[in-house]
C-alpha positions as a printed NumPy array, in Angstrom:
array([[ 11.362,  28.066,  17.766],
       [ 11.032,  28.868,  14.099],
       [  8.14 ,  27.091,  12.809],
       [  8.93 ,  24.764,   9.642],
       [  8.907,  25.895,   6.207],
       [  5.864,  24.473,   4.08 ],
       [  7.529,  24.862,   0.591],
       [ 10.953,  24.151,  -0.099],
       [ 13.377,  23.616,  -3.55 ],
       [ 14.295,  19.847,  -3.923],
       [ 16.376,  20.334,  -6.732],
       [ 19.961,  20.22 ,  -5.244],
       [ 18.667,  17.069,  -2.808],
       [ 15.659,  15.34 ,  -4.428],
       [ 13.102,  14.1  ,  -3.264],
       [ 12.987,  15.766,  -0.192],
       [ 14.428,  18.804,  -0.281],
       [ 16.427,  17.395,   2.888],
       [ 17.732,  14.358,   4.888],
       [ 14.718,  12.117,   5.101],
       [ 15.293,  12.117,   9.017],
       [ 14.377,  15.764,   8.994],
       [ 10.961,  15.044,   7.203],
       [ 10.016,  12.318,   9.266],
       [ 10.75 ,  14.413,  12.222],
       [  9.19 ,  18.243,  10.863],
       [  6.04 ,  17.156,   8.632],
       [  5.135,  13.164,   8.488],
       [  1.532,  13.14 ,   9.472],
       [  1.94 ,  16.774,  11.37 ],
       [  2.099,  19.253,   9.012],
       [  1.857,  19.29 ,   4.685],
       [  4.883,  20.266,   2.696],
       [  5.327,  21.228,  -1.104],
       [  8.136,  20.296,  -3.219],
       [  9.266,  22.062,  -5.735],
       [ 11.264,  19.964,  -7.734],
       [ 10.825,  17.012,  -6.102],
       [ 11.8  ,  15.236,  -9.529],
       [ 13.701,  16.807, -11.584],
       [ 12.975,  16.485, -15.275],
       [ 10.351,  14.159, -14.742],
       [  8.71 ,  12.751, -18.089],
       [  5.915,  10.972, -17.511],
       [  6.494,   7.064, -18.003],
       [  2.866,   6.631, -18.745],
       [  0.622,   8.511, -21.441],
       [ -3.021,   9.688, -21.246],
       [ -4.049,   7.355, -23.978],
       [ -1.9  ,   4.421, -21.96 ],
       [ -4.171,   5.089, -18.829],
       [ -7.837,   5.271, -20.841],
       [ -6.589,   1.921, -22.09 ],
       [ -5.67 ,   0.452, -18.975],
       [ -8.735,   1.491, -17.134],
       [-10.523,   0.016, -19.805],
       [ -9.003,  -3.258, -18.85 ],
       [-11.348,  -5.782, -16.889],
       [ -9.849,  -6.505, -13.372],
       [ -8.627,  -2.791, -12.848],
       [-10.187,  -0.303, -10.954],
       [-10.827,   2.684, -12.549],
       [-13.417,   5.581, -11.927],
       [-14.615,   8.505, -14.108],
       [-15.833,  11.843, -12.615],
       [-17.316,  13.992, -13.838],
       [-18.136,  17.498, -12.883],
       [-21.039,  19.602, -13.868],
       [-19.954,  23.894, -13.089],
       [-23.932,  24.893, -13.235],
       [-25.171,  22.369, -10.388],
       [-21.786,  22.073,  -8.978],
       [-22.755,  18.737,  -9.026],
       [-20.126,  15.718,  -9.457],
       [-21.187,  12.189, -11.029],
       [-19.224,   9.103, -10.58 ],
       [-18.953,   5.644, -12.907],
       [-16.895,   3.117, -12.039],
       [-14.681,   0.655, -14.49 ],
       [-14.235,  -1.233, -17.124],
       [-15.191,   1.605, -19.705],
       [-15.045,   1.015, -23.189],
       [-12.702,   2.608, -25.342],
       [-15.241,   4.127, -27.747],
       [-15.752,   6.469, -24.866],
       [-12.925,   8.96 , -24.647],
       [-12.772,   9.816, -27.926],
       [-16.191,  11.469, -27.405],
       [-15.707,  12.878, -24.1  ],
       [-15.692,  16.8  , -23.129],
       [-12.86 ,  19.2  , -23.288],
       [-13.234,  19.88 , -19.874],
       [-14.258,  19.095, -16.499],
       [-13.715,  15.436, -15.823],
       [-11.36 ,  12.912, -14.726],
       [-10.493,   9.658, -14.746],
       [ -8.289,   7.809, -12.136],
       [ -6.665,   4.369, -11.995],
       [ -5.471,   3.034,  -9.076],
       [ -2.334,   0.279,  -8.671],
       [ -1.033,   1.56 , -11.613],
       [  2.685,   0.755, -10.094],
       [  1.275,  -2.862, -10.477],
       [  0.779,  -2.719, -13.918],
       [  3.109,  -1.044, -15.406],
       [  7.144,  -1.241, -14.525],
       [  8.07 ,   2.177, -15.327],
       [  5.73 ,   3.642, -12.481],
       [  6.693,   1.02 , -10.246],
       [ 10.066,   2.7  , -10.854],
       [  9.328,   5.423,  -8.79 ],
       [  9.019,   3.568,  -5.9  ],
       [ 12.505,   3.257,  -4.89 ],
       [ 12.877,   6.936,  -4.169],
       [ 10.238,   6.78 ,  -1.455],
       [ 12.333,   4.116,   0.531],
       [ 12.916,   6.696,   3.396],
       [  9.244,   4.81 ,   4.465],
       [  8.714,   1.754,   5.388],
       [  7.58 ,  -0.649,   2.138],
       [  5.025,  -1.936,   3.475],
       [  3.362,   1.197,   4.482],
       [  3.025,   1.848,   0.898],
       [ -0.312,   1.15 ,  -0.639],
       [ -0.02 ,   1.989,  -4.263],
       [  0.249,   4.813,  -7.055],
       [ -3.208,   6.04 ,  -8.357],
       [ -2.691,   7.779, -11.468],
       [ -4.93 ,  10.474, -12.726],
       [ -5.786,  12.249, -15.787],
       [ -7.735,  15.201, -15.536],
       [ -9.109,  17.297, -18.357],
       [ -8.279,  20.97 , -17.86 ],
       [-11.272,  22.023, -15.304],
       [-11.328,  18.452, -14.095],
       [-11.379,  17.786, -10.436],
       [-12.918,  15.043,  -7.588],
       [-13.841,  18.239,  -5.445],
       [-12.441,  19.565,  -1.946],
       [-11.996,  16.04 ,   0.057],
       [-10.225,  14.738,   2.811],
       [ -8.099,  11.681,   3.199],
       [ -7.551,   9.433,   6.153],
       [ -4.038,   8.581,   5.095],
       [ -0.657,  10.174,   4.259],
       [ -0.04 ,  10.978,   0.748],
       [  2.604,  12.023,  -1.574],
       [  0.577,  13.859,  -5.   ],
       [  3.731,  13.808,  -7.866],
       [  3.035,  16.594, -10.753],
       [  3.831,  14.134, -13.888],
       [  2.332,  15.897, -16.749],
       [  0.683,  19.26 , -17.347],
       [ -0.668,  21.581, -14.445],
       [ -2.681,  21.251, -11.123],
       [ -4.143,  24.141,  -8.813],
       [ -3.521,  22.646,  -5.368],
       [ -5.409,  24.67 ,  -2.645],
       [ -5.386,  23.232,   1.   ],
       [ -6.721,  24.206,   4.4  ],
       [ -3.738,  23.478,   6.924],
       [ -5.319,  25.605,   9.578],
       [ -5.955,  23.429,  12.856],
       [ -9.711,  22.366,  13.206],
       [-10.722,  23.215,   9.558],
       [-14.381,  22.152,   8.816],
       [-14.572,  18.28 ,   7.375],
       [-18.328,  17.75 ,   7.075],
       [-19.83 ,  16.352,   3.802],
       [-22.108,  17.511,   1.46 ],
       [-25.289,  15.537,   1.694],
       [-26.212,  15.712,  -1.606],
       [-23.183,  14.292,  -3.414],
       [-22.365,  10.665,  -3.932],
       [-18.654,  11.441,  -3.428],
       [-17.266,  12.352,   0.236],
       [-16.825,  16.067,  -0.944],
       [-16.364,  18.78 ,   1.965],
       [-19.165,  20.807,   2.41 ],
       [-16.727,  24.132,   3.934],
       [-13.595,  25.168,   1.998],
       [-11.772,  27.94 ,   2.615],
       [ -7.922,  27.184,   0.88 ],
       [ -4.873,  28.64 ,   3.623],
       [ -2.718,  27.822,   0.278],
       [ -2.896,  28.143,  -2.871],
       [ -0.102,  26.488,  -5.515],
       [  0.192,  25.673,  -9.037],
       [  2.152,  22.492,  -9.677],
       [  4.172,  21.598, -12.756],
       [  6.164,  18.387, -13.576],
       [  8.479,  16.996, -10.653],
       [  6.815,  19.31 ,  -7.908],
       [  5.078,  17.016,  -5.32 ],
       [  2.74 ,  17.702,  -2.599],
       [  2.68 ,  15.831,   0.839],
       [ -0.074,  15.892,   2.952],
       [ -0.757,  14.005,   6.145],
       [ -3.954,  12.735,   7.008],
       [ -7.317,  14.75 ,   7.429],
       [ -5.968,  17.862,   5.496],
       [ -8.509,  19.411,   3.716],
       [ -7.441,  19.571,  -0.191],
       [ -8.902,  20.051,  -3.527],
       [ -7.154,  19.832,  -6.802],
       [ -8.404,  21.29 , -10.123],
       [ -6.359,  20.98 , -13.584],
       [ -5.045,  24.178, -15.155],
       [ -4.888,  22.108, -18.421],
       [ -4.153,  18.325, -19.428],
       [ -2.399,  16.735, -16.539],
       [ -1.658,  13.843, -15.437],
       [ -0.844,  13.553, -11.6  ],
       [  0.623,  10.36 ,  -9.619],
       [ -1.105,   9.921,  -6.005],
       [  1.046,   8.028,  -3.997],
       [ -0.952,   6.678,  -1.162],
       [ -0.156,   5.106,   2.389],
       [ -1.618,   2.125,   3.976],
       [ -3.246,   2.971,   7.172],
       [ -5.704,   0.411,   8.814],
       [ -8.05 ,   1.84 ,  10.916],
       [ -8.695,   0.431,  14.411],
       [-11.851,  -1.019,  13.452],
       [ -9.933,  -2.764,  10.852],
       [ -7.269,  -3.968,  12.898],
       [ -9.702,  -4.968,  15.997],
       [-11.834,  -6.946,  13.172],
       [ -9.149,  -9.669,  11.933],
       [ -7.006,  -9.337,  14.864],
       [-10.601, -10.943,  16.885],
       [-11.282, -13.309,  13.67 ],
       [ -7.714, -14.793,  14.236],
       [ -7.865, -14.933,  18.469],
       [-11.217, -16.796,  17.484],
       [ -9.649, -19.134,  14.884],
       [ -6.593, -19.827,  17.073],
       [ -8.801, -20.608,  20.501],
       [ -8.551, -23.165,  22.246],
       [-11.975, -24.827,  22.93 ],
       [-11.131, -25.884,  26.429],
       [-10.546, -22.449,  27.608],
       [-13.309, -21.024,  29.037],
       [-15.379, -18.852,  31.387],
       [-15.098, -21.05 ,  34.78 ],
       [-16.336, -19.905,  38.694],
       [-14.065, -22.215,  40.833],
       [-14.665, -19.941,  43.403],
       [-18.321, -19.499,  43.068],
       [-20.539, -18.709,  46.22 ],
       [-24.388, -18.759,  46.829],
       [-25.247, -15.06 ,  45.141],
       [-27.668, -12.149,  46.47 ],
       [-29.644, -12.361,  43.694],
       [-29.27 , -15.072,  41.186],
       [-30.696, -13.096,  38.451],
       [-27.567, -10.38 ,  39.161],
       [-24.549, -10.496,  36.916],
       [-22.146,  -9.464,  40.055],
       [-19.041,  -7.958,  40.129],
       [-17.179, -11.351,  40.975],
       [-19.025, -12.83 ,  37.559],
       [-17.926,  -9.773,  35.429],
       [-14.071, -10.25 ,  36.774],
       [-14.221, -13.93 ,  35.638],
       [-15.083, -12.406,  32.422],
       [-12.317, -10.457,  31.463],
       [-10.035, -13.514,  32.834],
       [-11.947, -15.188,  30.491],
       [-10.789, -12.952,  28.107],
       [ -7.182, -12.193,  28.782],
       [ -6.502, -15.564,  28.596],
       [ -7.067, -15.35 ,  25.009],
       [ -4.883, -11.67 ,  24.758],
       [ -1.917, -12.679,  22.352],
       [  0.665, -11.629,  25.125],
       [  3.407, -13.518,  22.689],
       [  4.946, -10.882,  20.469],
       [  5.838, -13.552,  17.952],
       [  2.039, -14.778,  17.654],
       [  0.719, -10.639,  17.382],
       [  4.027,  -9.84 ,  15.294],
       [  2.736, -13.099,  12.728],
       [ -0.722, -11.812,  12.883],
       [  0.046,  -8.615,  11.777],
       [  2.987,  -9.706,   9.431],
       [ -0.193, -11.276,   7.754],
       [ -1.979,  -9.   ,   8.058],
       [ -0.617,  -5.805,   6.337],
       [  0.691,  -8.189,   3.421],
       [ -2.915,  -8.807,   2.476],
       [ -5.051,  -5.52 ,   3.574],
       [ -6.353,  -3.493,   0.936],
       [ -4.47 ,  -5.897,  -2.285],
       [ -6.858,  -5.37 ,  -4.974],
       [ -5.4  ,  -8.436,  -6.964],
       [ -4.703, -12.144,  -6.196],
       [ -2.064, -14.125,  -6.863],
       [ -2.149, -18.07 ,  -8.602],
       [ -0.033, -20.112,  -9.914],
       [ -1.609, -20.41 , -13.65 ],
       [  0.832, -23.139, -14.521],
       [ -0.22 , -26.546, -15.724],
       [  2.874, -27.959, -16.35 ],
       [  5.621, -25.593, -13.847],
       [  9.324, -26.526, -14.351],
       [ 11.274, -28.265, -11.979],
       [ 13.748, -27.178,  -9.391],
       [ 16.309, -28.768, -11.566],
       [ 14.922, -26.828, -14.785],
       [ 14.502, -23.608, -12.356],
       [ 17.904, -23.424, -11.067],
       [ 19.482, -24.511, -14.53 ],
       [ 17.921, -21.244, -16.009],
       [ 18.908, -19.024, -13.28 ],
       [ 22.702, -20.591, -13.933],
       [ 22.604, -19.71 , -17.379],
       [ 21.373, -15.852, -16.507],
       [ 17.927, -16.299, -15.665],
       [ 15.972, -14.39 , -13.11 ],
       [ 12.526, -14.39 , -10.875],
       [ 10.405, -11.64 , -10.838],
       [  8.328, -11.007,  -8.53 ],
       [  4.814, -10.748,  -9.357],
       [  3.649,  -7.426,  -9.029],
       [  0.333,  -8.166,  -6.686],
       [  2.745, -10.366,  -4.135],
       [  3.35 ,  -8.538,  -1.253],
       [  5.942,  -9.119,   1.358],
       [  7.533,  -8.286,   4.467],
       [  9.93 ,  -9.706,   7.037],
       [ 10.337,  -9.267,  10.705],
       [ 12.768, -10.502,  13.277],
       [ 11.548, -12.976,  15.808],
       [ 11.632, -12.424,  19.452],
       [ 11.794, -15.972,  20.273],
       [ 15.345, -17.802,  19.369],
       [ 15.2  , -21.502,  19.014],
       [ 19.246, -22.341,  20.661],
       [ 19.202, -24.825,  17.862],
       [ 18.162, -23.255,  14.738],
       [ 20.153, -19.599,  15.856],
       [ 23.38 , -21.091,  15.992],
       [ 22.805, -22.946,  12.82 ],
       [ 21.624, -20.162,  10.575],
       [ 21.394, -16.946,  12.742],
       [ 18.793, -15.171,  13.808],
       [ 15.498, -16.511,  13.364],
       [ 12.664, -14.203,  11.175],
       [  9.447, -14.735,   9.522],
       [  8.534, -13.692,   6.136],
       [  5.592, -12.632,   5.161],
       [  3.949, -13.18 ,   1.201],
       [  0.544, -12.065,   0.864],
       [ -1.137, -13.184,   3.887],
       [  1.399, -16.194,   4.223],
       [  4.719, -16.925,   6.694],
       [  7.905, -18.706,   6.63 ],
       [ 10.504, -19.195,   9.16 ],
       [ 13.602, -18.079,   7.771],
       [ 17.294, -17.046,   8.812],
       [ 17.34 , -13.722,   9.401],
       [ 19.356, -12.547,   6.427],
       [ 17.217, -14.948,   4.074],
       [ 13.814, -12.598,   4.987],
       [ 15.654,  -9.735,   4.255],
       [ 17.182, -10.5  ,   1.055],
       [ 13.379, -12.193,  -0.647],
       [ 11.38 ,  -9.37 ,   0.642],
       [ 13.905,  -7.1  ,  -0.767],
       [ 14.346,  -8.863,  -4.144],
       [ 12.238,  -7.562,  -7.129],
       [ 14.21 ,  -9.456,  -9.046],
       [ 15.971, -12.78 ,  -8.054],
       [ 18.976, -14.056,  -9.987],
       [ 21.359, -16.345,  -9.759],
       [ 23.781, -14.432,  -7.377],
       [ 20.59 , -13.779,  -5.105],
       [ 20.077, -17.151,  -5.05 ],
       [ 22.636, -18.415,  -4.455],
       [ 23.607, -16.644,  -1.586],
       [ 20.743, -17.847,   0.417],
       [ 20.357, -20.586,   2.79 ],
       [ 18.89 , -24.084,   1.594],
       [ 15.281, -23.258,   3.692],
       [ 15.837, -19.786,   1.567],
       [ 16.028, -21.293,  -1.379],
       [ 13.241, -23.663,  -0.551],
       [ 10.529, -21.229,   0.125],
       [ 11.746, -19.514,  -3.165],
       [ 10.513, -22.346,  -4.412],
       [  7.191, -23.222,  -2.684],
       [  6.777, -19.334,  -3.766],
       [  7.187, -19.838,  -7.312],
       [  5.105, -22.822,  -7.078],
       [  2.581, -20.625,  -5.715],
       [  2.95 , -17.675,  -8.228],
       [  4.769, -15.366,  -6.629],
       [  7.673, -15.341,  -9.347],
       [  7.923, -15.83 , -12.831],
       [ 10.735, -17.2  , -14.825],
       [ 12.141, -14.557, -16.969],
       [ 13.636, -16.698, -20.02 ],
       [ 11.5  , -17.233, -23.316],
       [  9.988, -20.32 , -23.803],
       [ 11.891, -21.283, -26.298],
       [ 15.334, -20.703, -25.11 ],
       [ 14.425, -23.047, -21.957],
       [ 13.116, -25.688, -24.187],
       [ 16.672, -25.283, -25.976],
       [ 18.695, -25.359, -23.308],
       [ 17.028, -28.331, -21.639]])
């Protein structure tokens, strides 16, 4: 069988090149693929200047590196920097990247449609970077799937995609920089060519000039991750009155022995606690995900909100909720059908908002998760417990009205 090609032209089918089934099935986290094309005419819908700014902003993460070619050392400084500073930085050899850019600034978030062949949620965020020409964060790998979009300028990509390449680290940098290199590929990337990679593919990127370059990461949760909240929640949600019991106890050999008997008791101990329910580990993880890695919170910051009245009087007269850009959300079907609540509004999901649930009708979850923007035809077309937890959202944050101030007081 003819192995899979790892560049192909986008241009006549962007992003991909081809149907997103056949990337899924040839390359996502097996092998790396560039895109030539990927974007067509892609202009950049941020600026250099627009970044510095941003990551000068208190609240957003931002790091500098910088890279010295006689050591072949790299240094690192972390956000907020002043903006005093760029103006007197070096022609070459550093760069500075900001990550969640999507959730501060709409026209990036724009680009997130076109990766809808994934799963939302898997989607962590786009890290922008601006890298002087020379500038690079050295050969690294990453434990996660990502998508690197050419925006502005020009980027030497070299990768090792040769099975069992070297990943140990230097031990004398302060970044998690490869100490073994050797590039299988080399490729120079212009606007609208991306690079995928899948996880643990050796990769280092180094600016042919001024560039700007959108990282579009995944969220992957390692076990240790998962195995940590997923025991913090079987612990909160314990019953007290289950535990370890030896109904069945007889005199032992030894009693200083923990026997075989004692250590079976143990893990039915244990699996008593196991969430066998697929509802209670589906709301766990619906939880979960909406929450891991969210560098931002979400409040309400009202003193005075507007009613429901006021709320759905706006929407009426063309209105709409947006969603704030740090709430997350999710939806999933649930196993379990209440008779009662399924034949009055369907099937039965839960959505999940940063961390929280809701029981919804099925087509309810699907439409708010979906929703960027809700307006009055949105709205409307959801069930009364839809439209109530678009409330108990907004009280909460997770939308704001988008009408002036003074065109609600007006109208009121």
């Amino acid at each position: 069988m003819k192995s899979p090609l790892i560049e192909v032209d986008a241009a006549r089918r962007p992003p991909l090149g081809m149907p997103p089934a056949v990337f899924l099935r040839d390359y996502w986290q097996k092998r790396p693929l560039l895109i030539r094309n990927a974007f067509p005419g892609l202009q950049s819908p941020i600026q250099p200047e627009d970044l510095a700014g941003l990551a000068c902003e208190e609240g957003v993460l931002a790091r500098l590196i910088q890279h010295d070619r006689a050591s072949d050392r790299y240094s690192l400084r972390h956000g907020p920097f002043e903006e005093s500073e760029f103006p007197g930085m070096p022609h070459q050899d550093w760069t500075l990247l900001v990550q969640d850019v999507d959730k501060w600034d709409a026209d990036v978030a724009a680009l997130l449609p076109a990766f809808d062949f994934l799963p939302r949620w898997r989607i962590d965020d786009i890290m922008v970077s601006f890298a002087a020409p020379g500038g690079s964060v050295g050969a690294h790998v990453d434990q996660y799937d990502v998508f690197l979009l050419q925006a502005q300028g020009h980027r030497r990509w070299q990768i090792d995609a040769r099975p069992g390449a070297p990943q140990d680290f230097r031990p004398d940098a302060e970044l998690k920089l490869l100490r073994e290199f050797e590039p299988s590929h080399d490729w120079v990337l212009g606007p609208g060519d991306m690079l995928y990679l899948p996880p643990g593919v050796p990769h280092h990127g180094v600016a042919e000039d001024a560039c700007l370059t959108f990282s579009v990461g995944m969220r992957a949760p390692s076990a240790a991750e998962l195995m940590g909240d997923f025991i913090d929640t079987l612990a909160a949600e314990a019953d007290e009155s289950l535990r370890y019991h030896d109904p069945d106890l007889s005199p032992p050999a030894d009693p200083n022995e923990i026997d075989a008997a004692a250590m079976g008791r143990v893990v039915e101990a244990l699996n008593v606690l196991r969430m066998n329910d697929p509802d209670r580990l589906g709301d766990w993880f619906g939880r979960f995900i909406t929450v891991y890695r969210a560098a931002g919170e979400v409040s309400s910051g009202h003193d005075d909100p507007r009613s429901r009245i006021e709320i759905e009087w706006d929407l009426e007269r063309g209105a709409s909720l947006w969603r704030h850009p740090w709430s997350r959300m999710a939806w999933r079907k649930a196993h379990a059908q209440p008779a009662k609540q399924a034949k009055a509004h369907g099937a039965v999901a839960r959505l999940y908002v940063s961390g929280q649930e809701f029981a919804l009708p099925a087509g309810d979850a699907q439409a708010i998760s979906a929703a960027a923007e809700i307006d009055a035809a949105v709205y409307s077309a959801l069930s009364e417990a839809g439209r109530d937890c678009v409330q108990e959202l907004i009280a909460a944050g997770h939308y704001r009205l988008g009408i002036d101030d003074e065109d609600a007081g007006e109208d009121e």
